[in-house]
Each structure stands twice: as C-alpha cells, then as structure tokens.
Backbone as CSV, one residue per row, in Angstrom:
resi,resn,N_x,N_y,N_z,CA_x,CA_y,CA_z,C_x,C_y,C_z
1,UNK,5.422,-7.944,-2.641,5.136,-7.758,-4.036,6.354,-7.111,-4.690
2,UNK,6.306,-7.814,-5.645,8.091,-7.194,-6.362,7.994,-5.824,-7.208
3,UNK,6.611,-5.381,-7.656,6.399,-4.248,-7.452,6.773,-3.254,-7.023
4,UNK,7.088,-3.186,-5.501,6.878,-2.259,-4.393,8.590,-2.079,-4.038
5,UNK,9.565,-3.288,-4.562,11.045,-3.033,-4.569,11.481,-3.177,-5.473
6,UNK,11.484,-3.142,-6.742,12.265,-3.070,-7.549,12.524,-1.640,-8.372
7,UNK,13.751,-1.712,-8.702,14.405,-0.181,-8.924,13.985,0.272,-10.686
8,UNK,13.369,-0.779,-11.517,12.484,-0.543,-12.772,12.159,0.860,-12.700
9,UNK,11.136,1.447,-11.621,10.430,2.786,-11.444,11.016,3.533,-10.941
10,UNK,11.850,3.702,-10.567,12.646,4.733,-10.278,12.772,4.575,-8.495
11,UNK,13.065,5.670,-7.870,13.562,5.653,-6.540,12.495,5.792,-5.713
12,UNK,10.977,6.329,-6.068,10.186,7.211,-5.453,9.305,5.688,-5.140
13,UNK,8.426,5.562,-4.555,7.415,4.601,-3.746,8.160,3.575,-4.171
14,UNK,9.598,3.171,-3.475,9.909,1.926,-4.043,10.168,1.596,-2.355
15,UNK,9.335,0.462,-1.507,9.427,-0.224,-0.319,9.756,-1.634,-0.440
16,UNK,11.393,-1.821,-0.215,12.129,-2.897,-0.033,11.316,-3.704,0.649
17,UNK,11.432,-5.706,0.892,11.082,-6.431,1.392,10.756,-6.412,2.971
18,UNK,12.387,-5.910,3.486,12.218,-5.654,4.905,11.464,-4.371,5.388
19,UNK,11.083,-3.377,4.650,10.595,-2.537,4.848,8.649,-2.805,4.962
20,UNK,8.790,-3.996,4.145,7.356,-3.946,3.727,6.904,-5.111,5.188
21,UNK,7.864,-5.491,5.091,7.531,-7.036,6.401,7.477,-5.578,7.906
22,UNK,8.222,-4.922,8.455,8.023,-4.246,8.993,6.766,-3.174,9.516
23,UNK,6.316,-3.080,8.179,4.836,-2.115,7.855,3.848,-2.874,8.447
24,UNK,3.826,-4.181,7.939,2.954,-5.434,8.267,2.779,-5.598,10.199
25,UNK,4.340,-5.668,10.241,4.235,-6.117,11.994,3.872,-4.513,12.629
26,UNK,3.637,-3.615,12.094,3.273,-2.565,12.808,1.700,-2.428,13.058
27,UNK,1.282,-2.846,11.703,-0.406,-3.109,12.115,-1.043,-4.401,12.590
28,UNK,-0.126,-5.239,13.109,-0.331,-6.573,14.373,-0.939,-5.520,15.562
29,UNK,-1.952,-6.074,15.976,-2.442,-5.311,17.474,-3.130,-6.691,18.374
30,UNK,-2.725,-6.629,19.630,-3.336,-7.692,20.744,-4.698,-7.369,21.082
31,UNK,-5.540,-8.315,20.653,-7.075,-8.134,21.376,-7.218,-9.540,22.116
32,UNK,-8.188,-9.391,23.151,-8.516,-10.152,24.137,-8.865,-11.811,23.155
33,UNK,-8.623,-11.665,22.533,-8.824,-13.138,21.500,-7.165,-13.435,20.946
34,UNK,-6.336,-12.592,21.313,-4.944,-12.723,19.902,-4.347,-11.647,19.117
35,UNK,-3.392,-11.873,19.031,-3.312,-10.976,17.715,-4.698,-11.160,16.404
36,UNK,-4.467,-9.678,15.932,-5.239,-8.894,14.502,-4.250,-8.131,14.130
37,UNK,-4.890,-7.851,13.141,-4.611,-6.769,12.061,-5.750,-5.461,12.195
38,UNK,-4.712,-4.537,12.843,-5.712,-3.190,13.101,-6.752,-3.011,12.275
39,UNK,-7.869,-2.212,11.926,-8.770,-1.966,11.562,-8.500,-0.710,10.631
40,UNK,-8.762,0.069,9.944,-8.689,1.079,9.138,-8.536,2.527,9.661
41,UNK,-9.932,2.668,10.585,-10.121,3.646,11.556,-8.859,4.153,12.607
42,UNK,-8.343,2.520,13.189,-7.497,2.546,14.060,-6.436,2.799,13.302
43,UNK,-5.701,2.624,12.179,-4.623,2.609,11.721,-4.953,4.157,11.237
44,UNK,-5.947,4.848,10.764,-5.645,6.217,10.136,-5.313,7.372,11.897
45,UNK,-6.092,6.400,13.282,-5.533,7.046,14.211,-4.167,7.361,14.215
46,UNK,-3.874,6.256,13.811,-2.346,5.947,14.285,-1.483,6.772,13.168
47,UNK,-1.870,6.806,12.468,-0.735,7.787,11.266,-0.701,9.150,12.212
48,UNK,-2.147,9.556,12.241,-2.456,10.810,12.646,-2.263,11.455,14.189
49,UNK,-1.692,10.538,15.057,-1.379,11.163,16.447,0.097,10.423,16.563
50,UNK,0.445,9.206,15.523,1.759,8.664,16.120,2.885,8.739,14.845
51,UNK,2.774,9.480,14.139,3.479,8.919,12.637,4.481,8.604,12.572
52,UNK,5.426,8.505,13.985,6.643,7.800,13.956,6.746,6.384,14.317
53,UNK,5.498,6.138,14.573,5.024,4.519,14.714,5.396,3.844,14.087
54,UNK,5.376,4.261,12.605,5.144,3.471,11.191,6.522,4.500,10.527
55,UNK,7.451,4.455,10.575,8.701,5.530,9.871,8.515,5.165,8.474
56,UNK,8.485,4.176,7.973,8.356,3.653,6.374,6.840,4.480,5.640
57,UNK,5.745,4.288,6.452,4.594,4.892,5.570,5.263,6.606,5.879
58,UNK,5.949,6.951,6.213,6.325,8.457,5.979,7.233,8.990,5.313
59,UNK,8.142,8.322,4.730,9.055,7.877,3.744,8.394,8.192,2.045
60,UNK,7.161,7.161,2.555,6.085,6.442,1.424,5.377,8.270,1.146
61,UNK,4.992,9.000,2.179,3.972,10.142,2.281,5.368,11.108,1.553
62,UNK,6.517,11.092,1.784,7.281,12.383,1.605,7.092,11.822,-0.102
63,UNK,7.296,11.098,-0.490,7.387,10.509,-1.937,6.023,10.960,-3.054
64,UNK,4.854,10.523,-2.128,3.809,11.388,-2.938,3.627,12.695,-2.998
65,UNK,3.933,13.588,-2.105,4.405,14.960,-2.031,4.986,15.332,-3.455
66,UNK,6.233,14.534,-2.796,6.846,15.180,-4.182,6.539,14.916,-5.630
67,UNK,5.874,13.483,-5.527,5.374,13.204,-7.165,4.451,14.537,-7.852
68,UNK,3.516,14.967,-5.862,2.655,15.564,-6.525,2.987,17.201,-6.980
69,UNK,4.237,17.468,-6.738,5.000,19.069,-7.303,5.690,18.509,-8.114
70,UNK,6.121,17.480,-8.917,6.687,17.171,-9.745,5.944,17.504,-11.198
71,UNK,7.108,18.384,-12.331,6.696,18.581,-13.453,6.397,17.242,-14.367
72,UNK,7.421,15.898,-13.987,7.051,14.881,-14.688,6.890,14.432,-13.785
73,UNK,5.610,13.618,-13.754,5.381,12.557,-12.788,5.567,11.321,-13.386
74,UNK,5.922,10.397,-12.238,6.305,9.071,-12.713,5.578,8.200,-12.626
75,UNK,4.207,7.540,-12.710,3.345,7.085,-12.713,3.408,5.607,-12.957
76,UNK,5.012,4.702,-13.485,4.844,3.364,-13.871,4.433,2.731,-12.522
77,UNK,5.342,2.719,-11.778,4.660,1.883,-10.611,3.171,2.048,-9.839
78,UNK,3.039,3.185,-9.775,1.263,3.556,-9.726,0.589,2.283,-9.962
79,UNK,0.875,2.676,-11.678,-0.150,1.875,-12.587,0.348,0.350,-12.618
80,UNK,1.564,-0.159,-12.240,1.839,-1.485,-12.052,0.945,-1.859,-11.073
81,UNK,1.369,-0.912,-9.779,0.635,-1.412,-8.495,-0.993,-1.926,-8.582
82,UNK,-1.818,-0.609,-9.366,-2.890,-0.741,-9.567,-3.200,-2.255,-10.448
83,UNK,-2.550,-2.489,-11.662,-2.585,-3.848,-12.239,-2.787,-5.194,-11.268
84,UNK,-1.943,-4.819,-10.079,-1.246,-5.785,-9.574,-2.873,-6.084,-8.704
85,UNK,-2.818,-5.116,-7.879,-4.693,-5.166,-7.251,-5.580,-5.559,-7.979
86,UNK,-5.434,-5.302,-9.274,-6.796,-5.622,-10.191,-6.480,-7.122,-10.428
87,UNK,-5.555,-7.791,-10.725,-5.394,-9.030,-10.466,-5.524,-9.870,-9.682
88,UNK,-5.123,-8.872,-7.948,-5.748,-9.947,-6.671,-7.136,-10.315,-6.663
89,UNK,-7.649,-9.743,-7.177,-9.424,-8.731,-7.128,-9.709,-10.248,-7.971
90,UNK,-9.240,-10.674,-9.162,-9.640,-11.506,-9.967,-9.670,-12.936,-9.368
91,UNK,-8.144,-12.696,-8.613,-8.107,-14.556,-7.808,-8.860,-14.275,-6.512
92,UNK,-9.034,-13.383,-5.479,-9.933,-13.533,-4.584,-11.516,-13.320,-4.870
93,UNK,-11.792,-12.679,-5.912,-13.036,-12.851,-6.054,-13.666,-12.994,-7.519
94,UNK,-13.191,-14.264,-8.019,-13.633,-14.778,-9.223,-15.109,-14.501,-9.534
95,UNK,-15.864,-14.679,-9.074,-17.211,-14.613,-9.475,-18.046,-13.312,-8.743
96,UNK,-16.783,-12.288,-8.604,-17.501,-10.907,-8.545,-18.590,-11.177,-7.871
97,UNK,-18.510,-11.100,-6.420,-19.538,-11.074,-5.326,-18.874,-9.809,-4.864
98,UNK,-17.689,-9.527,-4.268,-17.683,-8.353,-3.178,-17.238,-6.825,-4.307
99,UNK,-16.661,-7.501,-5.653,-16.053,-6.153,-6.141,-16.731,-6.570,-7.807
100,UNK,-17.681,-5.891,-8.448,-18.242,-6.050,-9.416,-17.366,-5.798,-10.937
101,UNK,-17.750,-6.647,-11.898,-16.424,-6.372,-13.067,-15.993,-4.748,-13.474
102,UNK,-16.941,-4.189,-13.507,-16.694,-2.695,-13.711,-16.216,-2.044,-12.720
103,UNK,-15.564,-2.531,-11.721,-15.259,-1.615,-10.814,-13.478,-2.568,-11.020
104,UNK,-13.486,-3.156,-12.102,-12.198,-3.668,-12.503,-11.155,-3.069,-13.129
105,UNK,-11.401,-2.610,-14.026,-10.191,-2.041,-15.017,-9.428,-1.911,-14.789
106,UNK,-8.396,-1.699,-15.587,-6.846,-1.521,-15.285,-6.576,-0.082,-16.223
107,UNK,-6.157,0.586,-15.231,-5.455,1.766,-16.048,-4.852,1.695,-17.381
C-alpha cells in the first residue's frame, strides 16, 4: 500500500515495500497441510517472547512511542491508513455481511 511508503507523512510509520514484503514472509508458518498465515494469538506470542523475529514491527512500535510523547502529533497517515481500510471493507464486503455500515466511517 503506497500509504505505508511514501515520504508525504513524514518519516514516522512510513514501511518501505521491502520492508512490508518482509513483515508478510515473517507471518508464513508450516502446518501439517502447508504453509498459513499465523493466527493473531500466535503472532501477539511472537511479538511478545521473540520481538527480534519481526525487526520492522519494532521500528513500527518505537514510532508510536514517540508519536505518543509528541507535542504535535502527526496523524495524516493514521487517518490515510484508516481511509485506506475503510475502503477495503467496501470492496470485500459490499453488502455488509461481516462489517456493518456504521462500523464504517472514515475519520
């Protein structure tokens, strides 16, 4: 998502292409069927006993830190990002079965 690298928002949660393809192959896991995509549970394990697993989501963590002692916070990409979800939300689930219109808005 061009979002997530472009230098528009400044320096802070900005995750380059290769950075983001990287993030991706970190939550690939082998189960007796194939590769998946870890589970939620398993991936908050994994922040929480391995966090050098994933070096980019800690990068990503030092960044909200600081947004969050920051006198100005920088909030465009936030609220891009958030746009950007509220839009997937629209093409994967047009007729509001799993995520209802009010739980839509855009900042």
């Amino acid at each position: 998502m061009h979002t997530w690298l472009t230098d528009d928002y400044g320096r802070q949660l900005r995750v380059f292409a290769g950075d983001q393809r990287a993030i991706g192959e970190r939550l690939i896991c082998t189960t007796p069927k194939g590769f998946d995509c870890m589970g939620y549970a398993e991936f908050l394990d994994v922040l929480a006993t391995q966090p050098a697993r994933i070096p980019q989501l800690q990068i990503l963590q030092k960044d909200i830190v600081a947004l969050s002692a920051a006198d100005n916070h920088r909030t465009d990409r936030i609220v891009a990002l958030q746009h950007g979800l509220i839009d997937l939300l629209v093409f994967l689930d047009p007729e509001f079965v799993r995520y209802p219109r009010k739980w839509r808005s855009k900042l």
